[in-house]
Phi, psi and omega in degrees: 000146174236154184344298165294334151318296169337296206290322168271354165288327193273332166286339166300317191256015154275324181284327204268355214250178177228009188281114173296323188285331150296309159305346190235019145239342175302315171276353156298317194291313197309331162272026189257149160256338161287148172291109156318107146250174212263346168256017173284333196287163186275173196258066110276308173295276194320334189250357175279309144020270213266017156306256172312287187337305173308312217271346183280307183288009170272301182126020184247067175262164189200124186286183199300317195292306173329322173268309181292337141318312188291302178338267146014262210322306220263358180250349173331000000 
């Protein structure tokens, strides 16, 4: 994927999402000028990291449409 995808793929699910508690660390992070470091992050966050990184590079992954289906289902 490249960059310009990337960057409309991450705006698609900006537009679709309605979590105020989200948009407002996406928009914390995007004005932020520091680099997140990772032992900086509290160690619930940190091991959720690496949590999710392992489970991505297992390959136990579940696409996007795939959640937002379940999701749906499950707050209808």
């Amino acid at each position: 994927m490249s960059i310009e995808e990337l960057k409309i793929e991450i705006a698609k699910k900006v537009f679709e999402t309605d979590d105020e508690n989200l948009l407002s660390e996406l928009d914390m992070l995007l004005s932020s000028n520091e680099k997140v470091v990772l032992e900086d992050l509290p160690k619930h966050v940190q091991e959720g990291i690496k949590r999710g990184l392992k489970q991505a590079e297992e390959g136990k992954l579940i696409p996007y449409d795939e959640v937002k289906k379940r999701l749906s289902q499950k707050w209808s």
